[in-house]
C-alpha positions, 0 to 999 in steps of 0.5 A: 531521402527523409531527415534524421531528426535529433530524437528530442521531440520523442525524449520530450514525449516520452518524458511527458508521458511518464509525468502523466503516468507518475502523476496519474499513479500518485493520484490513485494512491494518494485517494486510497481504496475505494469502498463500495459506497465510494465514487471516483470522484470521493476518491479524486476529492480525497487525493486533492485535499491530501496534496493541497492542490484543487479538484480539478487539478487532481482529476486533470492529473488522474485522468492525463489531461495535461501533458505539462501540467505546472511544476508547482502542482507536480511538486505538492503531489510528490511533497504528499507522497513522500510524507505518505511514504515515510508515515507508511514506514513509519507504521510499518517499523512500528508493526515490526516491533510489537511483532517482536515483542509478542514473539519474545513474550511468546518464545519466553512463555513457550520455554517455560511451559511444556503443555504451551510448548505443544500448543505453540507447535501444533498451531504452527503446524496447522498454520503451515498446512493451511486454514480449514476445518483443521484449524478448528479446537478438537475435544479431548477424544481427538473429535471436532467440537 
C-alpha cells in the first residue's frame, strides 16, 4: 500500500505556480498595451525598464521559465505595480473630480436656463437609448440635417 505524503511537495508547486502566474500577469501589465506596430518584445522591453530589472529577467518571468525566480526580482516588479496602482488611482480620483465639477457647472447652467434644460434632457435620452443616427442634430422642422 503506497504512503501518504505530507502534501508539502504540491503546497510548494502550487505556491510556485501561482508566483509564475502573478509575475507572468505583472509583466503584461507593467509593458502596457500593444499597438500595432508593437512586438512582444517592445512590450517585455517596456515591462523591464518600468521594474528596473534586466530584459532577460522580464522575458524568464513573461514567458515562466522559472519557478523561483530571486526574491530580490519578485520584490522590484511588486514595488512597480504597486506605484503603477496608486498613479492609476491617482488618475482616477482625478477624473472623478473634474467629472464633478462639470456635473455642478452643467446642473448650475440647467437650473437657470430652460431651453438648456430641454437640451440637457433630450441628450440624455438620446444617450439612454443608444448611439445611432438619432443622435445626429435635426433642423428646426424635426429632419435630419
Amino acid at each position: 500500500m503506497p504512503e501518504k505524503s505530507s502534501g508539502i511537495p504540491d503546497k510548494l508547486a502550487r505556491d510556485e505556480m501561482t508566483l509564475a502566474a502573478e509575475m507572468h500577469q505583472s509583466i503584461k501589465v507593467l509593458g502596457g498595451p500593444r499597438g500595432d506596430i508593437d512586438t512582444r518584445e517592445s512590450m517585455l522591453a517596456r515591462a523591464a525598464r518600468c521594474a528596473g530589472i534586466s530584459y532577460r529577467q522580464a522575458r524568464a518571468l513573461y514567458y515562466k521559465e522559472s519557478s523561483d525566480p530571486r526574491a530580490s526580482v519578485v520584490e522590484r516588479v511588486r514595488a512597480a505595480m504597486a506605484k503603477a496602482n496608486d498613479k492609476a488611482e491617482a488618475h482616477a480620483r482625478e477624473r472623478i473630480e473634474e467629472t464633478a465639477d462639470v456635473g455642478q457647472l452643467v446642473a448650475r447652467a440647467v437650473e437657470v436656463d430652460a431651453e438648456l434644460r430641454r437640451e440637457v434632457l433630450a441628450l440624455v435620452f438620446r444617450r439612454l437609448a443608444g448611439a445611432g443616427p438619432e443622435d445626429r442634430p435635426l433642423d428646426e422642422d424635426g429632419e435630419d440635417r
